[in-house]
ZAMARGU-4260 file (C-alpha; in steps of 0.2 Angstrom, whole numbers, plus 5000, padded with zeros to 4 digits):
<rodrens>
0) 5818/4833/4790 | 5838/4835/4797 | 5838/4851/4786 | 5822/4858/4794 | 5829/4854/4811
5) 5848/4859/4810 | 5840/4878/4804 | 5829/4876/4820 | 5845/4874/4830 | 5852/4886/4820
10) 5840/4900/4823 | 5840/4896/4841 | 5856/4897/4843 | 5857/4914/4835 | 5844/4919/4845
15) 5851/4915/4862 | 5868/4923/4855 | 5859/4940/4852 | 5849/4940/4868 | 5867/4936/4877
20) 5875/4949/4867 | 5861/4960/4871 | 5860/4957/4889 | 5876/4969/4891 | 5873/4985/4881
25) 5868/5001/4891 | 5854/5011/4887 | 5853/5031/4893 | 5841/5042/4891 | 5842/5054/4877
30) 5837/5073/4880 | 5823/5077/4865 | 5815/5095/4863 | 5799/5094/4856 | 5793/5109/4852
35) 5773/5103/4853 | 5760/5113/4861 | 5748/5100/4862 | 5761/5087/4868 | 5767/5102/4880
40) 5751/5107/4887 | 5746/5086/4890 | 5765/5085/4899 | 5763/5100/4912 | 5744/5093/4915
45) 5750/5075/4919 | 5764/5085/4931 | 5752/5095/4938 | 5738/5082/4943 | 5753/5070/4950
50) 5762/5083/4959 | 5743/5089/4967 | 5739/5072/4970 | 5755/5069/4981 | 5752/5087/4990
55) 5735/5086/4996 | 5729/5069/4994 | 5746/5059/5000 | 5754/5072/5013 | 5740/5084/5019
60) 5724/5070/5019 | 5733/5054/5023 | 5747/5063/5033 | 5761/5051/5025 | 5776/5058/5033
65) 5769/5053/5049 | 5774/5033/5059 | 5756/5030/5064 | 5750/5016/5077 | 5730/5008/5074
70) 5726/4997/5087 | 5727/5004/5104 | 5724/4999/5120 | 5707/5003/5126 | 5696/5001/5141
75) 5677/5004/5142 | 5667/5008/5157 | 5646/5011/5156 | 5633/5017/5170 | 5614/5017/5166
80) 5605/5033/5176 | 5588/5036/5179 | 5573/5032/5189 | 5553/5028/5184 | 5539/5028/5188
85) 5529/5010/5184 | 5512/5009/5189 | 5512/5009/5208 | 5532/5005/5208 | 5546/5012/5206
90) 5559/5007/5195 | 5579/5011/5196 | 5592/5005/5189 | 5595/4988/5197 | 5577/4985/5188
95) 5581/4991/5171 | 5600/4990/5167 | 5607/4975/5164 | 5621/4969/5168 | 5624/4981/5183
100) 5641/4981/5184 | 5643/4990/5166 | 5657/4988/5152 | 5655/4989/5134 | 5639/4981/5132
105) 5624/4988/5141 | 5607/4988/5139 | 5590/4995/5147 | 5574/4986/5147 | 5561/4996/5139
110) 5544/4986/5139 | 5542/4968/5147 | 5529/4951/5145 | 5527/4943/5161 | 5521/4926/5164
115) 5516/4925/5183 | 5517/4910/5197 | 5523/4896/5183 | 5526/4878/5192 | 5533/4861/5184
120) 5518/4852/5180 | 5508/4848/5165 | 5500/4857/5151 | 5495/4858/5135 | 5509/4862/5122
125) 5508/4879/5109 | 5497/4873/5094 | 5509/4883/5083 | 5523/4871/5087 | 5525/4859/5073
130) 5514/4841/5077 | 5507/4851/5091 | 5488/4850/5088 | 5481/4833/5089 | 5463/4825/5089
135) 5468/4808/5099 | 5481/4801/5112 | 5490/4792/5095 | 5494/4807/5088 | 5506/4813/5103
140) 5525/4802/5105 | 5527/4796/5124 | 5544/4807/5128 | 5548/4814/5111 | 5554/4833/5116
145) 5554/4845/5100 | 5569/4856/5103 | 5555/4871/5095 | 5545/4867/5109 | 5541/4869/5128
150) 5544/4853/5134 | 5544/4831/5134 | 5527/4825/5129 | 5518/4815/5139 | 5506/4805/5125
155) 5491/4813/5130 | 5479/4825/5120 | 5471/4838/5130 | 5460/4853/5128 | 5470/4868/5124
160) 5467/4876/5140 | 5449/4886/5140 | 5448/4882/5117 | 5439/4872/5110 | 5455/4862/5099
165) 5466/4852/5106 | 5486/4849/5109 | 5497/4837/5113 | 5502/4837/5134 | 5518/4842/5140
170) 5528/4841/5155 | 5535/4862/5159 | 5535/4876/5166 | 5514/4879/5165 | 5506/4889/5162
175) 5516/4891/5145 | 5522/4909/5141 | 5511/4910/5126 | 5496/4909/5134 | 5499/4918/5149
180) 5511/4932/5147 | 5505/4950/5151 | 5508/4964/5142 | 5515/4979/5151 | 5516/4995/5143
185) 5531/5004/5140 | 5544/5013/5149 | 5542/5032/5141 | 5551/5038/5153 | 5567/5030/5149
190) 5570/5041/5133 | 5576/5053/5147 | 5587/5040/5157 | 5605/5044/5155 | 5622/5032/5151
195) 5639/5036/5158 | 5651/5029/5146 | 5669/5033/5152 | 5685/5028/5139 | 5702/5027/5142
200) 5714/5024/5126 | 5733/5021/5127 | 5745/5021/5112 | 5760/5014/5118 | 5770/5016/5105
205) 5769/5033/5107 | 5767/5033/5124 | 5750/5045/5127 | 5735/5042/5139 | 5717/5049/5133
210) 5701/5050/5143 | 5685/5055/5136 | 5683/5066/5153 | 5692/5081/5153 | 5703/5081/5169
215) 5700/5092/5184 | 5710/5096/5199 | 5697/5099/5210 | 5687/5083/5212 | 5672/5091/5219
220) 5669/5103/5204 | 5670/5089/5194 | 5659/5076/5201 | 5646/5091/5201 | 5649/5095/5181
225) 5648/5075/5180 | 5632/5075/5189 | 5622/5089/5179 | 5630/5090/5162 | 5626/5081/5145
230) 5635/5078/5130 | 5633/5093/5115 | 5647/5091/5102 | 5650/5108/5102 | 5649/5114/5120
235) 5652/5098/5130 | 5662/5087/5120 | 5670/5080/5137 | 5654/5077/5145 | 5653/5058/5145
240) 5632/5058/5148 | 5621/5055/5135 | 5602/5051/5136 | 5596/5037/5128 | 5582/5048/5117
245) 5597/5059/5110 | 5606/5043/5105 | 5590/5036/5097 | 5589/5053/5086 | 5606/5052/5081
250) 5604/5035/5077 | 5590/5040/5068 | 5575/5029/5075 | 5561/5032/5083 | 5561/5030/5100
255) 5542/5022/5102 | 5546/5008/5091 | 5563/5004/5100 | 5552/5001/5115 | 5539/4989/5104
260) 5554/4981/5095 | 5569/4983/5104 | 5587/4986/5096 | 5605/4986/5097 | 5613/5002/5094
265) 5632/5005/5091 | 5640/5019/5098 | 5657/5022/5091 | 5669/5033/5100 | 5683/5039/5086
270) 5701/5044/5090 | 5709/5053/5078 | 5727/5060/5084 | 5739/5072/5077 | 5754/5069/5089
275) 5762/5082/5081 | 5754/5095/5092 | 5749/5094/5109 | 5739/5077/5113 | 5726/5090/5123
280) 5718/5092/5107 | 5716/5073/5104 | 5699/5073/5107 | 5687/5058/5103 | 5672/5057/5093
285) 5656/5050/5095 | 5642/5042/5079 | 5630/5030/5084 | 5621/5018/5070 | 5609/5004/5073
290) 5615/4986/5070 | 5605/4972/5069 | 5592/4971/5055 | 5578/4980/5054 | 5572/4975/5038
295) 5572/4954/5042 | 5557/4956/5054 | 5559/4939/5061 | 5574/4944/5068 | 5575/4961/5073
300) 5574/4969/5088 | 5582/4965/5106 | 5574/4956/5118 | 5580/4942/5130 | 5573/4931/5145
305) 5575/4930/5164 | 5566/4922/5177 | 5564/4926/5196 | 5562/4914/5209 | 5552/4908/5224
310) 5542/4896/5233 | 5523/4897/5234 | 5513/4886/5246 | 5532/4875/5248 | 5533/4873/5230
315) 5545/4880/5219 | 5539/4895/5207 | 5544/4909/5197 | 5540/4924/5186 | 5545/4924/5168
320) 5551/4942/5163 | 5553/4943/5144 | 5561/4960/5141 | 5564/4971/5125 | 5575/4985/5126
325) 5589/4994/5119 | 5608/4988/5119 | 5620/4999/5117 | 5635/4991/5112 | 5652/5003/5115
330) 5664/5001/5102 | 5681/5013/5099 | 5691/5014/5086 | 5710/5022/5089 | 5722/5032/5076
335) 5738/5041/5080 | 5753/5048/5070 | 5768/5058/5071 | 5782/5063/5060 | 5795/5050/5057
340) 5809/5052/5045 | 5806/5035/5038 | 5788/5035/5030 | 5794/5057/5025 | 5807/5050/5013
345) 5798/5036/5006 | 5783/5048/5003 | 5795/5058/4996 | 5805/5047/4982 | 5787/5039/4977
350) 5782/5056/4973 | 5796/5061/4963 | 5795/5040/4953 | 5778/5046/4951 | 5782/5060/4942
355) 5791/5048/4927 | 5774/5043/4923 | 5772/5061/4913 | 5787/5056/4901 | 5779/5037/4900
360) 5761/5045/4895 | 5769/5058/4882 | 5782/5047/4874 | 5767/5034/4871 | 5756/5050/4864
365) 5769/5056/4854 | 5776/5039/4846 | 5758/5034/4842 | 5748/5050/4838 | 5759/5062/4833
370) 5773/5055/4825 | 5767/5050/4806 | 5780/5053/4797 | 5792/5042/4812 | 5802/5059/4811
375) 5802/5058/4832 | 5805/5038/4834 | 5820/5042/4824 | 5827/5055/4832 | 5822/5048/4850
380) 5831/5032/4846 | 5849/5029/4840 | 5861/5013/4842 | 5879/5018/4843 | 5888/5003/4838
385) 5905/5012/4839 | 5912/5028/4839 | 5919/5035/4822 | 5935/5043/4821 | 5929/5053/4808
390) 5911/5063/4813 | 5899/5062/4798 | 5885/5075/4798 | 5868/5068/4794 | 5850/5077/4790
395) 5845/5067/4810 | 5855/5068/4825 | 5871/5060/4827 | 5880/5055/4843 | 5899/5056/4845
400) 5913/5063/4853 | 5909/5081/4848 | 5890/5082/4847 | 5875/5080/4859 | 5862/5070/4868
405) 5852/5084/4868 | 5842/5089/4852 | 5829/5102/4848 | 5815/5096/4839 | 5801/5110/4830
410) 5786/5102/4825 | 5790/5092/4808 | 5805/5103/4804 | 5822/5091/4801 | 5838/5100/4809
</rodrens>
């Protein structure tokens, strides 16, 4: 057992000698000709798909030489146009747009359910609310209030208004919107209304100011392009009007299910600048997508809830508006660069460490496929303990004073 143990100390001491030893020698690289032309050809293709990959991907795509700045500072401002015809009214935007005072979220309502001349009072509760429907008083809680509902309970059962089947009394707004609300129809005429979306983007570390409106000295003219033109990616990319239908199509939904439904669409204004040249030519972007869900049913759509009020023989009434539409939600997204030294040479000194990879991928294929008779390990490897003083000729390559680290290798062919 002491045997077995003092060789185990023995060995590790050994061990830790030779590591130590180790730790000191240098290793250079040795210059090896291998005259392959299989090896060859894999070389110059590993070369040329690294080098290609640092050209165009690294330098001309991703524009590495350039210091770049990702979140500027942006301001939104949006102005819902248009006037319709509703019925025997006529609707403009203080009807439709909401809120008035734009920003980056707007919307426009496109169809409405109204419930006309509710009071506080008592009626019966919506039999599709859970413990609704009832056949006695004892099935109804004295001032229980389901949070699903419409209101507190009363303990009462009562006739459904003007059904047959009965439901449990509440104290609300009555009559309740289920039973009452009006269908209007839609607001065709909005697929023509227009939004104004004007956006302002600052990179301060760069120090550059974009608007989406090209800028005009003569404030007139301007105002009258503004007042008449509409957005075309080609011919008016500076026109900051778009009609609602144009941003449904390029959205690609259909415009008469956005009015039955509703929706929230994105509209994403896109800053890509090259500093490098004048920032005249930063010019934004536009893509528009919808967001929310269309294929969860139960909650797709846009719709929301508003109320006007006034008083009706002295008591206290309103008109419940419940309103789908479309919202348009404004969203930008900022990109600048320009050439920096810094990034350049780092760009630079990875492409050319890059480049090592070839020799790493040959080595391996030429150590593991193609040397079978080990004629390349041993001419790629050799451990110079000491330098003769004597230089002794052998059928491999020798290092010392008088030779060279640089051999030529044929294919299988000795020196």
């Amino acid at each position: 057992m002491c045997e077995l143990f003092h060789n185990f100390i023995m060995g590790l001491r050994d061990f830790i000698k030779d590591y130590f030893l180790g730790f000191w020698d240098y290793e250079t690289p040795k210059v090896m000709v291998v005259k392959n032309r299989t090896l060859g050809v894999i070389y110059r293709g590993v070369q040329f798909l690294v080098i290609t990959y640092f050209i165009w991907y690294v330098f001309i795509s991703q524009k590495a030489y350039q210091e770049s700045e990702t979140r500027p500072e942006s301001s939104v401002y949006t102005l819902m146009k248009g006037t319709a015809v509703h019925g025997d009214d006529i609707l403009d935007t203080v009807e439709y747009a909401r809120p008035s005072e734009g920003g980056d979220v707007v919307s426009t309502i496109l169809r409405r359910e109204v419930t006309y001349d509710q009071m506080q009072g008592l009626c019966a509760e919506y039999f599709n609310i859970a413990n609704a429907n009832c056949t006695a008083d004892s099935d109804c809680v004295e001032g229980e209030v389901d949070f699903d509902g419409h209101g507190r309970r009363t303990g009462k059962c009562v006739q459904y208004y003007n059904h047959t089947f009965k439901t449990c009394e509440i104290q609300t707004w009555c009559p309740i919107e289920e039973y009452a609300a009006l269908r209007e129809p839609a607001l065709v005429e909005a697929i023509n209304f227009t939004v104004f979306i004007r956006n302002s983007i600052h990179f301060p570390k760069f120090k550059v100011l974009r608007g989406n409106i090209k800028d005009a000295s003569n404030k007139r003219d301007m105002q009258k392009y503004l007042n008449k033109c509409h957005y075309d990616e080609e011919k008016e990319p500076y026109c900051p009007n778009f009609r609602l239908g144009y941003i449904a199509d390029q959205a690609r939904e259909n415009f008469s299910e956005l009015c039955r439904t509703g929706g929230v669409i994105g509209v994403f204004i896109n800053w890509k600048c090259n500093l490098d040249i004048d920032p005249s030519n930063c010019k934004p972007t536009y893509s528009f997508r919808r967001l929310d869900l269309r294929k969860d049913q139960a909650n797709s759509g846009y719709y929301y809830r508003f109320a006007k009020y006034y008083s009706k023989h002295g008591v206290e009434s309103r008109t419940l508006i419940k309103a789908y539409g479309i919202r348009l939600d404004v969203i930008v997204h900022g990109h600048a660069g320009k050439f920096s030294p810094i990034p350049t040479i780092i760009s630079v000194v990875t492409a050319m460490t890059s480049v090592g990879i070839c020799t790493i991928i040959c080595d391996w294929i030429m150590l593991t496929f193609i040397d079978k008779n080990e004629i390349y390990s041993e001419r790629k490897f050799d451990e110079v303990i000491k330098e003769p003083k004597v230089p002794i000729s052998t059928e491999l390559s020798y290092i010392n004073s008088y030779g060279s680290n640089h051999s030529d290798l044929s294919e299988g062919v000795p020196l």
